[in-house]
C-alpha positions as CSV (number, residue, x, y, z in Angstrom):
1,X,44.2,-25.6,-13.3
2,X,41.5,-23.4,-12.3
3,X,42.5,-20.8,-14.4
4,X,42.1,-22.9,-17.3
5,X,38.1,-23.4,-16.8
6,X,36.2,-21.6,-18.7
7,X,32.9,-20.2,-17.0
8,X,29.7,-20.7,-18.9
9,X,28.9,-17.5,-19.5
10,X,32.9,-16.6,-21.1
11,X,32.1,-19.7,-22.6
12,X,28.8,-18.0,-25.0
13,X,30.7,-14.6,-25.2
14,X,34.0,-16.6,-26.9
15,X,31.2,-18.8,-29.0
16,X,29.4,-15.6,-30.0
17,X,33.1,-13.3,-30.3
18,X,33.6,-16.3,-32.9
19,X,31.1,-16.6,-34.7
20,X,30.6,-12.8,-35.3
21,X,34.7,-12.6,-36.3
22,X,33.7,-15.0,-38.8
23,X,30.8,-13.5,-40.1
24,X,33.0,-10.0,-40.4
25,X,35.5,-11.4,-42.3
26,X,33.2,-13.0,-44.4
27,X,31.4,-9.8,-45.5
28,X,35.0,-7.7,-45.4
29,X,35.5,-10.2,-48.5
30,X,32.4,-9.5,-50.3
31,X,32.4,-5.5,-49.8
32,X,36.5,-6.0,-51.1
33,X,34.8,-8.1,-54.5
34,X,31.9,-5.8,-55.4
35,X,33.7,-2.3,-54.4
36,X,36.1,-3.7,-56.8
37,X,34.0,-4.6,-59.6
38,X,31.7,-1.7,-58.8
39,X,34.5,1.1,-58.5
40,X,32.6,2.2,-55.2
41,X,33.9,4.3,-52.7
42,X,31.1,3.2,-50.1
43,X,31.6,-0.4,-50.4
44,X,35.3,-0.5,-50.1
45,X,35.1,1.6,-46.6
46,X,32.8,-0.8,-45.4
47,X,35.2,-4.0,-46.4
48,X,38.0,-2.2,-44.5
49,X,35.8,-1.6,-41.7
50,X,34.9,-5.0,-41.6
51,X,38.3,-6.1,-41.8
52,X,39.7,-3.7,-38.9
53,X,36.5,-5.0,-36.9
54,X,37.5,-8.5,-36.9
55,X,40.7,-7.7,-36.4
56,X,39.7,-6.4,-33.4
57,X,37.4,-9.6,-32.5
58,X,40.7,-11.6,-32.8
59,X,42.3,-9.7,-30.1
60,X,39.4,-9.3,-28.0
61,X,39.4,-13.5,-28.2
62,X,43.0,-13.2,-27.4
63,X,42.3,-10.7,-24.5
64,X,39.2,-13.0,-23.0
65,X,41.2,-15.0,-20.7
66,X,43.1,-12.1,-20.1
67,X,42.8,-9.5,-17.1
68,X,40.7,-6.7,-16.7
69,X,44.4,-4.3,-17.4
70,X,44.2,-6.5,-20.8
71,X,41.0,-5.9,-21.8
72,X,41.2,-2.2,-21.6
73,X,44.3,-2.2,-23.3
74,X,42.5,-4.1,-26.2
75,X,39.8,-1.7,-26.3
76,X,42.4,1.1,-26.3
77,X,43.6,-0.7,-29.8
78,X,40.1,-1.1,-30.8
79,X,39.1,2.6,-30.8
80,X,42.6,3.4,-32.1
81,X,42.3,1.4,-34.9
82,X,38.9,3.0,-35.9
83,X,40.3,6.2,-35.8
84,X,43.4,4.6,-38.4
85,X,40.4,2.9,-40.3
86,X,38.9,6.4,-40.8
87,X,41.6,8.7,-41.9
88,X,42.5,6.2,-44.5
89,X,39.1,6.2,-45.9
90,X,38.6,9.9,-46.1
91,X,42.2,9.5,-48.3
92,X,40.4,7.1,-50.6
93,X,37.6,9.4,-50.8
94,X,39.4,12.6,-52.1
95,X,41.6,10.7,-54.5
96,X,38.4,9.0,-56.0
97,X,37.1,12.7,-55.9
98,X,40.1,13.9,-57.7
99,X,41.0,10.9,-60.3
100,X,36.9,10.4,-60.7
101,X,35.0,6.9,-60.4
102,X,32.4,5.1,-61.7
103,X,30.1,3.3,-59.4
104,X,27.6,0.8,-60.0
105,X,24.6,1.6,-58.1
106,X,22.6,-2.0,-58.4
107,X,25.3,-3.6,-57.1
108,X,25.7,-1.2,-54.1
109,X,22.2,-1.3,-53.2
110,X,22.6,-5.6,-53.4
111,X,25.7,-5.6,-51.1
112,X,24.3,-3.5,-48.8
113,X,21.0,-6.2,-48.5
114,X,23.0,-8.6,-47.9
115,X,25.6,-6.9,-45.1
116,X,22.6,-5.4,-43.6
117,X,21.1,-8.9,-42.5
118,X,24.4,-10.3,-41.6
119,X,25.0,-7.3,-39.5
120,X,21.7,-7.1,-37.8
121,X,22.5,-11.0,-37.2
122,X,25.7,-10.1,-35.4
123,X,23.7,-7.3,-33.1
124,X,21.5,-10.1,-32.3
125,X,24.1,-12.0,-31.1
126,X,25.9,-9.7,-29.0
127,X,22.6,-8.5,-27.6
128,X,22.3,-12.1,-25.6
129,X,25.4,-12.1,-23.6
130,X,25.0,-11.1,-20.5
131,X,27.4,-8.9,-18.3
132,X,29.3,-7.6,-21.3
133,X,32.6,-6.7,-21.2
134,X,34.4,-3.3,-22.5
135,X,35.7,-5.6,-25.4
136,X,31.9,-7.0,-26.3
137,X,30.2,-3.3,-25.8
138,X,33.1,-3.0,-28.4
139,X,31.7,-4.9,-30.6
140,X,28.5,-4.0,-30.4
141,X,29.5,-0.9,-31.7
142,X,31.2,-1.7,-34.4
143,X,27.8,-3.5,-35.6
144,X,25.8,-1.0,-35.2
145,X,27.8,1.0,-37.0
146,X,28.4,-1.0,-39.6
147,X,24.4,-1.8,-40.0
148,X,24.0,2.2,-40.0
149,X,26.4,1.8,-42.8
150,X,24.8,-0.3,-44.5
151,X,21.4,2.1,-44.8
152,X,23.5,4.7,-46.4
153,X,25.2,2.2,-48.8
154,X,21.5,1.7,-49.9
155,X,20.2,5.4,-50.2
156,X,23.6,6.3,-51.9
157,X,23.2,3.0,-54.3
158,X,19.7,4.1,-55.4
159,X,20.9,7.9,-56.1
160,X,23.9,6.3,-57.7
161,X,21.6,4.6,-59.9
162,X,19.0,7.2,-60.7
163,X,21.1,10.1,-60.4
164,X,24.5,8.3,-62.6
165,X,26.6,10.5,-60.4
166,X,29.6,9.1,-58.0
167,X,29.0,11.7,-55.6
168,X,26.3,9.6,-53.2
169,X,29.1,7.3,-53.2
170,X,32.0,9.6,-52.1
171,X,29.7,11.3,-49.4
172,X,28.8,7.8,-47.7
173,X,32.4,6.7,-48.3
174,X,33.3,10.2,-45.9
175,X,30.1,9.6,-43.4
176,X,31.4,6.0,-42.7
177,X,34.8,7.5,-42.0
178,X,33.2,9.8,-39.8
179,X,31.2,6.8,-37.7
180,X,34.1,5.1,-37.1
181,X,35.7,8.2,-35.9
182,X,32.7,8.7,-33.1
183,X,32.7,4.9,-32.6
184,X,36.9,5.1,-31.6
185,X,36.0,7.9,-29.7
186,X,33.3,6.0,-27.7
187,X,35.2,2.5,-27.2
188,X,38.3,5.1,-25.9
189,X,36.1,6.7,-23.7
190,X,34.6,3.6,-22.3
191,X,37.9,2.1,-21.9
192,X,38.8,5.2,-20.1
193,X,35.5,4.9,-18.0
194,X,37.1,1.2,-17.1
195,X,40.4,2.3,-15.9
196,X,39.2,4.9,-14.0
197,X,36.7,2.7,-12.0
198,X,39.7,-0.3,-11.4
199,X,41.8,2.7,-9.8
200,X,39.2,3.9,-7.4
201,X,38.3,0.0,-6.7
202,X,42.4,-0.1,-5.8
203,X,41.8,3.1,-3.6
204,X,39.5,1.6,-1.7
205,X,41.2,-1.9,-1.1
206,X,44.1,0.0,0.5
């Protein structure tokens, strides 16, 4: 029965875990609409990034209630999943670079407003729960990364526009691969920095 009641503070971390997944997969949609309509390389990354992001949110909900051995392991699958979400969008990158696009730059440069404030919202959020866990830092990263996104969505939506080249596109399309390839690399490395502290913690208690 005790194991059942949730502590306050678990309690705001699941509200906030929530209401962030929701917000994620709310944009994911968008970025998947406009990178459509706009042919944009940028946009598209940043709707599967959103989607692998609250993906990951859904697990880490799952994991909450969980042991410490669980939450590392869904960190493991968080930075894992980043590094998946990155190759796939360098892939999309060269084949727009080979078969050519044609983005629209107003409508990258609107998208990117909008994800911007939602994103900044969600780093809000997860900046008020105390304690985090290696699931929340997690996510913290993933919005940071995604607002950093966001900023180069812009610039490469203005050159897009001004410049009537896809290029600005493809090159933010690769640099968002490669933040989500340093942000798997840090949420391994953290969850790395867990397991080593719970196995010196189990020295010690023997």
């Amino acid at each position: 029965m005790a194991n059942s009641i949730v502590s306050p503070p678990a309690y705001r971390q699941r509200q906030v875990l929530w209401i962030v997944l929701l917000l994620n997969v709310a944009i994911a949609v968008a970025f998947f609409a406009t990178g459509t309509a706009g042919d944009s390389s940028a946009l598209i990354a940043n709707g599967l990034d959103n989607t692998s992001d609250s993906l990951v949110y859904a697990i880490s909900l799952f994991a909450m209630s969980r042991s410490d051995k669980w939450k590392r392991i869904v960190a493991n699958i968080s930075g894992g999943l980043l590094l998946v979400f990155a190759a796939g969008i360098l892939i999309d990158a060269v084949r727009r670079y080979y078969l050519g696009s044609e983005p629209l730059g107003p409508l990258m440069t609107s998208m990117a407003l909008i994800a911007a404030l939602v994103n900044g919202t969600c780093i809000w959020l997860l900046k008020r729960i105390e304690a985090p866990d290696v699931n929340v830092r997690a996510a913290n990263t993933f919005s940071i990364n995604d607002f950093i996104s966001n900023g180069g969505i812009l610039v490469a939506g203005g050159l897009v526009w001004w410049l009537g080249g896809n290029w600005p596109d493809l090159l933010v399309g690769v640099a968002v691969a490669g933040l989500a390839a340093w942000g798997g690399i840090e949420i391994l490395r953290d969850a790395h920095r867990e397991h080593h502290k719970a196995v010196h913690r189990g020295k010690w208690k023997q």
